[in-house]
MDTraj code that builds the backbone (N, CA, C; nanometers):
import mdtraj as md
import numpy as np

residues = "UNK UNK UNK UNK UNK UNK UNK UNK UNK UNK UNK UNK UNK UNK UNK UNK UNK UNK UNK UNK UNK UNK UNK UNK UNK UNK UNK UNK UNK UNK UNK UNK UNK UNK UNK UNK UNK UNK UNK UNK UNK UNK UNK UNK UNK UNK UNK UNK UNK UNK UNK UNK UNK UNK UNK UNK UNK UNK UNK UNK UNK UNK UNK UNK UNK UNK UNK UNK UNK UNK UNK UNK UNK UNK UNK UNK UNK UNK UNK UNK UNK UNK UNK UNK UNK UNK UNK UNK UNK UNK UNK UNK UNK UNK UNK UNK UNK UNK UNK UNK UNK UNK UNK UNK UNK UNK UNK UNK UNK UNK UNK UNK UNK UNK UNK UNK UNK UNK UNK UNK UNK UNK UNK UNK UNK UNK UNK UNK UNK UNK UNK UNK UNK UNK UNK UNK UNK UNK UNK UNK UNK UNK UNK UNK UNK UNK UNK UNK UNK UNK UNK UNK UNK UNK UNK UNK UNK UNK UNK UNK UNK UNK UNK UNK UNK UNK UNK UNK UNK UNK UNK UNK UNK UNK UNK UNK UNK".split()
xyz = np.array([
    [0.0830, -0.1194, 0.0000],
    [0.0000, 0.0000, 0.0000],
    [0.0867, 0.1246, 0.0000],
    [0.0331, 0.2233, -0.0289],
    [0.1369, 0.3305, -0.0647],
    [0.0957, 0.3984, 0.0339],
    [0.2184, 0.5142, 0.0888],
    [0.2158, 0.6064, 0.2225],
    [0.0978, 0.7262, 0.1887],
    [0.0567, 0.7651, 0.2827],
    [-0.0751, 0.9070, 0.2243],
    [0.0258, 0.9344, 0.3730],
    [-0.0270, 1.1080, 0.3257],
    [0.0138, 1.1979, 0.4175],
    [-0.1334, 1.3214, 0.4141],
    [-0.1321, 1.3819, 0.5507],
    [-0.2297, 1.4475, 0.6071],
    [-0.1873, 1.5520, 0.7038],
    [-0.1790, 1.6647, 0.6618],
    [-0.1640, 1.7610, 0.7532],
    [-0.2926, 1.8123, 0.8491],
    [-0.2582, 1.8406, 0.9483],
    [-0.3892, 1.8722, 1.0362],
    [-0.3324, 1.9716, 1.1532],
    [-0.4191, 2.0430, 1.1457],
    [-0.4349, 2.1877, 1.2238],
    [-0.4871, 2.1926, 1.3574],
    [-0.4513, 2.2145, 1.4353],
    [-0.5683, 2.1919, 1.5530],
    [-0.5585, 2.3050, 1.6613],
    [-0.6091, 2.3542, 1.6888],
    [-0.6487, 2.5084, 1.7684],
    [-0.7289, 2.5092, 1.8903],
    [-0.6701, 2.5237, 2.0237],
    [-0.8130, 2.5166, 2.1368],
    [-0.7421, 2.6256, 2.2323],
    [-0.8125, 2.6049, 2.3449],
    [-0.8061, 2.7095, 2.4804],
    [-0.6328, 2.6000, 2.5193],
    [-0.5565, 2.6869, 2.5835],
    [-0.4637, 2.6127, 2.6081],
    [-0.4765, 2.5565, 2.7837],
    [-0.4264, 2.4541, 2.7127],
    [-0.4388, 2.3310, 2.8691],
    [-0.3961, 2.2826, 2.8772],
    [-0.3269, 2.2152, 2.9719],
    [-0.2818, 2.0539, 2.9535],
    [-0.3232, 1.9274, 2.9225],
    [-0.2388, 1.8684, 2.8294],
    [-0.3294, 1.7565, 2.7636],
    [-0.4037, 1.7696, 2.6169],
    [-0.3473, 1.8734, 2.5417],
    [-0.4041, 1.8989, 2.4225],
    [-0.3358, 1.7977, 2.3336],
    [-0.2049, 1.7987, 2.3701],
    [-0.1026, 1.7335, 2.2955],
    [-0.1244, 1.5787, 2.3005],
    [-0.1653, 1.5390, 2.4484],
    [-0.1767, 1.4101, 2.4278],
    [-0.3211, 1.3443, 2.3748],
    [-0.4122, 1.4675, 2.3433],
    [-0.5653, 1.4484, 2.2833],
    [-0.5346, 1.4083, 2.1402],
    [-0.4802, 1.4811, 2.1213],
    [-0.4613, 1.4838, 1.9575],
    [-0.3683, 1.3549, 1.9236],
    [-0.2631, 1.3557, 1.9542],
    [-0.1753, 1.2354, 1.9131],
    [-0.1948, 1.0694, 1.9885],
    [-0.2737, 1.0682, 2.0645],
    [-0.3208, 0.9688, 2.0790],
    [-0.4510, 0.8948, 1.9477],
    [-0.4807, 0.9875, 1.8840],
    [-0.6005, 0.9718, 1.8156],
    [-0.5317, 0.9662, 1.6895],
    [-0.3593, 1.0190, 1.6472],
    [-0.2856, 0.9220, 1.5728],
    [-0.2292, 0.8116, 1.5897],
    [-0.2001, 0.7593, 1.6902],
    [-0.1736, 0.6789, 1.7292],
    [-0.2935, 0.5506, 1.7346],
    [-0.4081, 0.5909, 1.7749],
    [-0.5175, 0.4907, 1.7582],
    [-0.5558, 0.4565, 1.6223],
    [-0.5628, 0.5298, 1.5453],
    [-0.5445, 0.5141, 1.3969],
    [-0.4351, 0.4490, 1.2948],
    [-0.3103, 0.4308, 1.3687],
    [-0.1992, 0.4031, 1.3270],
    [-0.1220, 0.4772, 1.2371],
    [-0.1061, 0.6053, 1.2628],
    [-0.0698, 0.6870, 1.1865],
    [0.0385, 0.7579, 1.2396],
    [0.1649, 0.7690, 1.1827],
    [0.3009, 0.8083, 1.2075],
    [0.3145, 0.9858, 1.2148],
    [0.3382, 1.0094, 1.3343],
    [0.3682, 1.2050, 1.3249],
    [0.4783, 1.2006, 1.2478],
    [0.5229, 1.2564, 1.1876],
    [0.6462, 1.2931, 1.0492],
    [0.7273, 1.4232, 1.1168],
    [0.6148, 1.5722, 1.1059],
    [0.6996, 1.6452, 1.1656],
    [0.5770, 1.7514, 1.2027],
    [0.6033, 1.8190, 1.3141],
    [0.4936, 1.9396, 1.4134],
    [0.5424, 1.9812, 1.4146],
    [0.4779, 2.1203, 1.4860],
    [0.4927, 2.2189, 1.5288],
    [0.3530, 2.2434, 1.6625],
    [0.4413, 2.2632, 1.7621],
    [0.3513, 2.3304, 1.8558],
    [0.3547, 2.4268, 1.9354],
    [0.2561, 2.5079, 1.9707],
    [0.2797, 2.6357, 2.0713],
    [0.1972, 2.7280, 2.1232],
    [0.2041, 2.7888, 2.2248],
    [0.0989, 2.8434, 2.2549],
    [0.0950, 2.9762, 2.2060],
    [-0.0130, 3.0170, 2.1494],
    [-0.0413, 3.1685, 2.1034],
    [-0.1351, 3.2107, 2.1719],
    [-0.1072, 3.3775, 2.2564],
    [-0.2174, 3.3927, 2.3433],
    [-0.3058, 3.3199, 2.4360],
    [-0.3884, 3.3120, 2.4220],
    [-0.5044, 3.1959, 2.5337],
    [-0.5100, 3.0908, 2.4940],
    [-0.4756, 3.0826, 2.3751],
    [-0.4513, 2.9177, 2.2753],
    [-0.3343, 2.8050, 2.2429],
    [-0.3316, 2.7003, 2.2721],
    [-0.2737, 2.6094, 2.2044],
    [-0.3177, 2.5886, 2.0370],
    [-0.2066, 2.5956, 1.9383],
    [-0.2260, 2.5256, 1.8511],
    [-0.0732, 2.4136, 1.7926],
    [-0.1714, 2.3606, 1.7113],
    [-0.0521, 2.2275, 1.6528],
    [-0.1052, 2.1865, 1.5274],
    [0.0268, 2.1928, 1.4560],
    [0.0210, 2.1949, 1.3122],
    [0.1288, 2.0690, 1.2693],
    [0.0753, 1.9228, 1.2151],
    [0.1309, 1.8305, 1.2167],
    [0.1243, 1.7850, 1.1004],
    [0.2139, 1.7088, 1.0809],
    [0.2444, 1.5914, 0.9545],
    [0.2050, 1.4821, 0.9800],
    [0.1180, 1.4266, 0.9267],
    [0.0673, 1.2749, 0.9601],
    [0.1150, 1.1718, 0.8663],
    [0.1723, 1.0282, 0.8657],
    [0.1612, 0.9636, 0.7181],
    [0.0618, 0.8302, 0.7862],
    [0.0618, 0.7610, 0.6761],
    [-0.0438, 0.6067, 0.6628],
    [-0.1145, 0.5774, 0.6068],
    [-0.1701, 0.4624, 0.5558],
    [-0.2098, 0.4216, 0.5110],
    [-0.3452, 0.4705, 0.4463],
    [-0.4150, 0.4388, 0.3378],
    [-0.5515, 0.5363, 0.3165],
    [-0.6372, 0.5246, 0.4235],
    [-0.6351, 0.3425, 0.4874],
    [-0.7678, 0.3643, 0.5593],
    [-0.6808, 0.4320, 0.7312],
    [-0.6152, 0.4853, 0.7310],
    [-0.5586, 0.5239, 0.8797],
    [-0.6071, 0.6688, 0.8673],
    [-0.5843, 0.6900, 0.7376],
    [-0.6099, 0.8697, 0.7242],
    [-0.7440, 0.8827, 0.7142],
    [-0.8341, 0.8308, 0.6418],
    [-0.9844, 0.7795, 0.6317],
    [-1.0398, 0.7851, 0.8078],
    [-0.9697, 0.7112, 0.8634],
    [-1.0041, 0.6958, 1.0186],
    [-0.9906, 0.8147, 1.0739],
    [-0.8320, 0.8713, 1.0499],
    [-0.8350, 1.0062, 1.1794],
    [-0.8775, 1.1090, 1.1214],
    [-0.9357, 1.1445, 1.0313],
    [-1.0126, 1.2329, 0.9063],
    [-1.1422, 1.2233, 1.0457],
    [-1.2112, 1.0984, 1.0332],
    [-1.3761, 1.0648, 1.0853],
    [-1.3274, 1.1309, 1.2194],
    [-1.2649, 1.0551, 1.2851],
    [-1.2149, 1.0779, 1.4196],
    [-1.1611, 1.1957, 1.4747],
    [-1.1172, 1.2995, 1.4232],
    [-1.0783, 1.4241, 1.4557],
    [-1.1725, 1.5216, 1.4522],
    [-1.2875, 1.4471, 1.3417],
    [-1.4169, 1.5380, 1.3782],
    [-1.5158, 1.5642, 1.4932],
    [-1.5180, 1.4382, 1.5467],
    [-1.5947, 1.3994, 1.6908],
    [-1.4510, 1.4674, 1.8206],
    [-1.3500, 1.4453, 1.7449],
    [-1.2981, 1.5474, 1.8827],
    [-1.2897, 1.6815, 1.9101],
    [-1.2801, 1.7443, 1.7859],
    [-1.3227, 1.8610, 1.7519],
    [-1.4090, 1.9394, 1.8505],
    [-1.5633, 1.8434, 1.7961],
    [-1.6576, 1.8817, 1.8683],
    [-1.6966, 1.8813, 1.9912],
    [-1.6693, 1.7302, 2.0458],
    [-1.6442, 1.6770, 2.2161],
    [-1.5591, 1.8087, 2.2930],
    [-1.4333, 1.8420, 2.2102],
    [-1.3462, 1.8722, 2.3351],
    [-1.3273, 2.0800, 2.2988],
    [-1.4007, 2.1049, 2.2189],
    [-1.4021, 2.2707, 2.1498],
    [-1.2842, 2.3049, 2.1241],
    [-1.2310, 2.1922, 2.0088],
    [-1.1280, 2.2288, 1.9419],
    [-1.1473, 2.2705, 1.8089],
    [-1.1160, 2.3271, 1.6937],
    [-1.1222, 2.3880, 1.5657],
    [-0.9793, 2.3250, 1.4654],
    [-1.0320, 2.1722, 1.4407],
    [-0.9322, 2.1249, 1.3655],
    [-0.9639, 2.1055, 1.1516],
    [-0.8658, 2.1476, 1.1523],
    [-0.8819, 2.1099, 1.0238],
    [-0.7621, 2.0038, 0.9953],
    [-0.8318, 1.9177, 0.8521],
    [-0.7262, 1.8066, 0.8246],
    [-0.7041, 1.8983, 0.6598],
    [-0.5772, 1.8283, 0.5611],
    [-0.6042, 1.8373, 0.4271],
    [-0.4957, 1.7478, 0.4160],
    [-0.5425, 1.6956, 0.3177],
    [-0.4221, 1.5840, 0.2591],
    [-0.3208, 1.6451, 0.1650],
    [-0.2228, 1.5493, 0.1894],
    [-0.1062, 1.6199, 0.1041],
    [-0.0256, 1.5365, 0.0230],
    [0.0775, 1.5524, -0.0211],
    [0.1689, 1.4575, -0.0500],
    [0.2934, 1.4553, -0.0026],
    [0.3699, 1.3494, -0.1067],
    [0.5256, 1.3546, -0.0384],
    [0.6202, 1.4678, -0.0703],
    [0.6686, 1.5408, -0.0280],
    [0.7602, 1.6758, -0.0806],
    [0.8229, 1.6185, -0.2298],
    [0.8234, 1.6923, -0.3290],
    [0.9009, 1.6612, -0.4359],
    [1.0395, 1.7257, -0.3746],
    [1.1406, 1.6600, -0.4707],
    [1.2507, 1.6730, -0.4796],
    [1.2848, 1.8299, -0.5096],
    [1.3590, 1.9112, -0.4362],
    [1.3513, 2.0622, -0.4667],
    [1.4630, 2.0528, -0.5647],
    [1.4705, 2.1832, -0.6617],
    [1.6190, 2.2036, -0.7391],
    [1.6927, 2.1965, -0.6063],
    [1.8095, 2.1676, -0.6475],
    [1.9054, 2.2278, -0.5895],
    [1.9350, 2.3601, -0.5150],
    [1.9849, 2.3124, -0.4165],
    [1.9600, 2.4582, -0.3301],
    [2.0191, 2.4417, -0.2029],
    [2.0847, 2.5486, -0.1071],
    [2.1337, 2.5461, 0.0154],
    [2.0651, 2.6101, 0.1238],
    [2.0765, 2.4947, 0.2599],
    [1.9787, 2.5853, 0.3638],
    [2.0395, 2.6821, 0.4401],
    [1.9997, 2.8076, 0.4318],
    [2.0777, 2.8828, 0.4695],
    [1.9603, 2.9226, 0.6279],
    [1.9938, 3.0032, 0.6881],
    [1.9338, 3.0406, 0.8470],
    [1.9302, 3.1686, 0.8360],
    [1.8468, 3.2629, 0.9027],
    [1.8593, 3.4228, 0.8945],
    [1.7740, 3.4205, 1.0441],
    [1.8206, 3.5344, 1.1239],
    [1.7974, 3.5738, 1.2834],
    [1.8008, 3.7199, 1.2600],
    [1.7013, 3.7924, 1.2794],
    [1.6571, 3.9205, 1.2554],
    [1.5924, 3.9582, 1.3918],
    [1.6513, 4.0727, 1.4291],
    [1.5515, 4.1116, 1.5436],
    [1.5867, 4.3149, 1.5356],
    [1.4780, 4.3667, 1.5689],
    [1.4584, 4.4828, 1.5368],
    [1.3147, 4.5489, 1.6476],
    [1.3398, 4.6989, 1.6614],
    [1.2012, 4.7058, 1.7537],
    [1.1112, 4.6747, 1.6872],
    [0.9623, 4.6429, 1.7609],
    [0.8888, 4.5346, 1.6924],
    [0.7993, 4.7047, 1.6423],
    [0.7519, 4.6443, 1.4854],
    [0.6776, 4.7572, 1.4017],
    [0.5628, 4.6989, 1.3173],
    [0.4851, 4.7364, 1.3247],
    [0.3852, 4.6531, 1.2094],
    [0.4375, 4.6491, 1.0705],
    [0.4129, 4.4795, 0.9934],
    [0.4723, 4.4798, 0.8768],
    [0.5887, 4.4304, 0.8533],
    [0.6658, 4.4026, 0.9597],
    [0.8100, 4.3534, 0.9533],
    [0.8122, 4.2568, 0.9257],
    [0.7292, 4.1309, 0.9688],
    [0.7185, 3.9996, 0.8803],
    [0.6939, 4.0066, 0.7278],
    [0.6179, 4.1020, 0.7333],
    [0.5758, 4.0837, 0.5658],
    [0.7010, 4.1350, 0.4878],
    [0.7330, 4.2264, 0.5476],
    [0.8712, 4.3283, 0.5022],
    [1.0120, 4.1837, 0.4013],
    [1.0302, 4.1029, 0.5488],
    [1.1333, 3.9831, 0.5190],
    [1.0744, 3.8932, 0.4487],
    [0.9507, 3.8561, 0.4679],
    [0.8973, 3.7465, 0.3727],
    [0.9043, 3.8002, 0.2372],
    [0.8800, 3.9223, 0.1965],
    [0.8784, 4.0008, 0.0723],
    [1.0074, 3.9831, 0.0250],
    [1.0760, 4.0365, 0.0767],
    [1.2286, 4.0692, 0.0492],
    [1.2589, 3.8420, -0.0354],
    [1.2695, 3.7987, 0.0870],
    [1.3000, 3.6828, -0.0207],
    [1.2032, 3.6707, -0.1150],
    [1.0941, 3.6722, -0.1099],
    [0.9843, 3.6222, -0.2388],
    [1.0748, 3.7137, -0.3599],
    [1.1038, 3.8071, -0.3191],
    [1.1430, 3.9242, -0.4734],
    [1.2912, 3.8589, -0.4813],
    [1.3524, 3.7772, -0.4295],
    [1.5110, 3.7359, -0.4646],
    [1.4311, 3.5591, -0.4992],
    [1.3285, 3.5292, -0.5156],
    [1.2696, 3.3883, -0.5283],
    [1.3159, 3.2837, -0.4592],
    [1.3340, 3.3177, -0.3035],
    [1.3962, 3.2255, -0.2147],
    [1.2700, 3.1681, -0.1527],
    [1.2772, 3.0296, -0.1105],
    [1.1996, 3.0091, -0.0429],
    [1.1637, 2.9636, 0.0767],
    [1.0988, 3.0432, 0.1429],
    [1.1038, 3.0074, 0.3451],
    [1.0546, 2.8817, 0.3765],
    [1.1295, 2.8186, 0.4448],
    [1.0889, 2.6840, 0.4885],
    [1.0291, 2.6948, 0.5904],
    [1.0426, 2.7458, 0.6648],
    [1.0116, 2.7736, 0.8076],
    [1.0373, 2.9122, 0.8502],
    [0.9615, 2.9866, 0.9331],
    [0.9172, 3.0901, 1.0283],
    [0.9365, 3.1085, 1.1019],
    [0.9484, 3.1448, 1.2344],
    [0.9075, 3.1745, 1.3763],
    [0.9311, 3.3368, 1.3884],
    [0.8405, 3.3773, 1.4964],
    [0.8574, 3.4952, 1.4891],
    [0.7772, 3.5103, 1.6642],
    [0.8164, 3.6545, 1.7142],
    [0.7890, 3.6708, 1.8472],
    [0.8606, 3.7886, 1.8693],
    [0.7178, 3.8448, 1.9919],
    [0.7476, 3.9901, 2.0265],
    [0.7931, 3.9924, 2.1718],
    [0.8994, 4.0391, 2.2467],
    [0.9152, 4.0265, 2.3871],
    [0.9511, 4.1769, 2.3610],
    [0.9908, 4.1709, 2.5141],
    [1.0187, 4.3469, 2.5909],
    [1.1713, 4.3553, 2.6371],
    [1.2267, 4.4787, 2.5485],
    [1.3745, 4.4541, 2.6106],
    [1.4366, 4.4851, 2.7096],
    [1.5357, 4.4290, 2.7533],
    [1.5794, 4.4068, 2.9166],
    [1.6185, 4.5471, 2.9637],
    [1.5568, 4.6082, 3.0524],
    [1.6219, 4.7201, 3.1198],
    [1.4678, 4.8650, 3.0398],
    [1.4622, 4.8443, 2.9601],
    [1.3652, 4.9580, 2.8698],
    [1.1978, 4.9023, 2.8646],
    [1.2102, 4.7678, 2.8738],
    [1.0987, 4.7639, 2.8304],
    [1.0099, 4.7520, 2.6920],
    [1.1290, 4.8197, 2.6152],
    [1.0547, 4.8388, 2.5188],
    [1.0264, 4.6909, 2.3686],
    [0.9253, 4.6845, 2.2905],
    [0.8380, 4.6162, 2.2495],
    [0.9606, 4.5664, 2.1046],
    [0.9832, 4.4442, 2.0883],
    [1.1002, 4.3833, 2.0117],
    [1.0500, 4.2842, 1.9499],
    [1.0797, 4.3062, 1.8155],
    [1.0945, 4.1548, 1.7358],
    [1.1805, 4.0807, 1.6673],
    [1.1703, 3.9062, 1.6798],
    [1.2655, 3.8426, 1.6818],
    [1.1850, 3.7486, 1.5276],
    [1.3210, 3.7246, 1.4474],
    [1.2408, 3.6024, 1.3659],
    [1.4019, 3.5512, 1.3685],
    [1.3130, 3.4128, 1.3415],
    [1.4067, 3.3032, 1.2809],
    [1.3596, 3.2217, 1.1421],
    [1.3962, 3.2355, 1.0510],
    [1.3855, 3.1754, 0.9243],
    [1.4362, 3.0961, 0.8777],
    [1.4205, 2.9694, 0.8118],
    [1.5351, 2.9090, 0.7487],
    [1.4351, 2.9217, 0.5984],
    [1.5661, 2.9069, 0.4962],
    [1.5578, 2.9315, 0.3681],
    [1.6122, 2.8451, 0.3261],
    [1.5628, 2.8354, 0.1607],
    [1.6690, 2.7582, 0.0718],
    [1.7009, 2.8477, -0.0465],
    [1.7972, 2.8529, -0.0559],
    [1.8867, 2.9572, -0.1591],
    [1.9045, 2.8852, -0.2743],
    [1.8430, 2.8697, -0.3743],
    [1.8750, 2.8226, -0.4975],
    [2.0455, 2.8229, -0.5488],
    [2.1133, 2.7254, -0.5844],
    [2.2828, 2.7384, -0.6584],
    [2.2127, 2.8344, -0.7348],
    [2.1726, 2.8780, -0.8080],
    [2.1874, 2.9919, -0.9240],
    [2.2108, 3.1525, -0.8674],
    [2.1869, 3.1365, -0.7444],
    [2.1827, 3.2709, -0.6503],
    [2.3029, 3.3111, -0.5840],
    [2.3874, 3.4210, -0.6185],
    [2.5429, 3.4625, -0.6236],
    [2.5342, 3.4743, -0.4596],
    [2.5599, 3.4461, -0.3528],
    [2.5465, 3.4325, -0.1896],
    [2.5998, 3.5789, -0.1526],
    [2.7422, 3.6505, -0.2138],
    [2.7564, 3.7467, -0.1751],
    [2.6779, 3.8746, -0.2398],
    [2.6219, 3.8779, -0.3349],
    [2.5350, 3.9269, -0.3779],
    [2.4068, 3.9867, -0.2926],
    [2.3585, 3.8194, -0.3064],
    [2.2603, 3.8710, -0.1671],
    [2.2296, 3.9414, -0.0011],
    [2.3832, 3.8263, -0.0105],
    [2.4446, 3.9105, 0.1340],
    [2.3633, 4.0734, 0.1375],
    [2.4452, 4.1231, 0.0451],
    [2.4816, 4.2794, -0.0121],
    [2.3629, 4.3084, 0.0107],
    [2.2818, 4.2948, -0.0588],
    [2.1418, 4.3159, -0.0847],
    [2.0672, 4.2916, 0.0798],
    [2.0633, 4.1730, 0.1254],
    [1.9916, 4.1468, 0.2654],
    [2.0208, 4.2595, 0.3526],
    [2.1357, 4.3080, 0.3662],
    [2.2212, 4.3909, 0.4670],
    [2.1697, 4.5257, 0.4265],
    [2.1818, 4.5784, 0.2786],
    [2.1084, 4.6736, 0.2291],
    [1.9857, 4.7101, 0.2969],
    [1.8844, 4.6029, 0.2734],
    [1.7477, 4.5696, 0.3388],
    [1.7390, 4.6337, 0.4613],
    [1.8126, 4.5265, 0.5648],
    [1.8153, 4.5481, 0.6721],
    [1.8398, 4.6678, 0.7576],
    [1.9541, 4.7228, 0.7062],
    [1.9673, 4.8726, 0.7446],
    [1.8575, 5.0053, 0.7056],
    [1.7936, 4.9759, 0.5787],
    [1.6738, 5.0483, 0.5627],
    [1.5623, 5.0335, 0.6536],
    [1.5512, 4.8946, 0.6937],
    [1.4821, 4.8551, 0.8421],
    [1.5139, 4.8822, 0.9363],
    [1.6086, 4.9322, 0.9732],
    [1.6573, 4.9168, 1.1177],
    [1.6425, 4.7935, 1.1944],
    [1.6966, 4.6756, 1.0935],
    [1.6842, 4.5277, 1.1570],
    [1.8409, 4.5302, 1.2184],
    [1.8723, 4.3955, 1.2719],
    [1.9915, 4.3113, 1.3466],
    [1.9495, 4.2115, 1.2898],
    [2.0463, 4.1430, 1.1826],
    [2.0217, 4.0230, 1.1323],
    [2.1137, 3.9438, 1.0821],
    [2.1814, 3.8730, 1.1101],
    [2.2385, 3.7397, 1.0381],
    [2.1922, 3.6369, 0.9071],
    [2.2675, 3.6136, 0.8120],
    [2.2129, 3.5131, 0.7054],
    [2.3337, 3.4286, 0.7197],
    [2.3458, 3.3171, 0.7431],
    [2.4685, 3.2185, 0.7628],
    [2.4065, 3.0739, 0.7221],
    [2.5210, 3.0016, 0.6626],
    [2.4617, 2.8499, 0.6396],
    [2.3458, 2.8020, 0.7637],
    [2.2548, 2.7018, 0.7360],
    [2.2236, 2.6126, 0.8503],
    [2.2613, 2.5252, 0.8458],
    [2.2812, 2.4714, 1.0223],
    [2.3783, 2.3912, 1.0955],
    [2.2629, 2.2893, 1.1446],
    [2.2967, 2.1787, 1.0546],
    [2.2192, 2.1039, 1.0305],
    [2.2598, 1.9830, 1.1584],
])
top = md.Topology()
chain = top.add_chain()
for i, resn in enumerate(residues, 1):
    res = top.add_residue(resn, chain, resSeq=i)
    for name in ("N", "CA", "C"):
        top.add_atom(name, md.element.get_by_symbol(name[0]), res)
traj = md.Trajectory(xyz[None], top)
């Protein structure tokens, strides 16, 4: 039988025991976590997972995630997916940006690579208060993949360019895999 994969979303009041609601109900299904993400945002837990198995496992926690949904006032969504194709060629590079926090600054960096056609693998982002001031800061962490066709010091040039028009603090360095 061939592998199916299923991403699924799941969103509630945060508590303890969300984590083991949900992945037990892959697990009863027989269905392998691949790769998550979890965390709390505001008053909420959410978790954003990779599922693989079989059709009828995904068929199952498809039915089954609906009744928990509802039982426990969670807001899950499933969608099926596939297996990642093979990307061109390309290097993972890491970028750590932090700057006072301003509306738009995510979109600002996500932009900036979309217009150099890089593409973000991953995100994180978060606002804390800095030590001694108080004052309101943002942090991202990105990892990318830099296409070989893309001159590295070039971009450098260009990122740093960016950044100083932002008034970011940012690093672009291989990832350390």
């Amino acid at each position: 039988m061939s592998e199916q994969f299923i991403v699924i979303t799941c969103v509630g009041k945060d508590r303890p025991g969300l984590v083991v609601l949900l992945t037990r109900h892959i697990v009863h299904a027989n269905g392998n976590l691949i790769d998550s993400r979890m965390t709390v945002l505001g008053d909420d837990f959410a978790i954003i997972t990779l599922v693989s198995g079989t059709w009828d496992t995904i068929a199952k926690l498809e039915s089954s995630l609906k009744n928990l949904a509802e039982r426990e006032d969670l807001s899950i969504t499933t969608r099926r997916t596939g297996r990642r194709k093979n990307e061109k060629s390309s290097m993972p590079y890491s970028v750590d940006a932090i700057c006072v926090d301003m509306p738009g600054i995510a979109n600002r960096l996500a932009e900036f690579f979309a217009n150099q056609r890089i593409n973000i693998e991953d995100l994180t982002t978060s606002r804390y208060a800095a030590p001694y001031t108080g004052t309101p800061m943002f942090s991202a962490h990105i990892a990318i993949a830099i296409p070989d066709s893309v001159h590295i010091n070039a971009l450098r040039e260009e990122f740093f360019t960016f950044c100083d028009d932002n008034n970011l603090d940012a690093m672009l360095e291989p990832l350390k895999i």
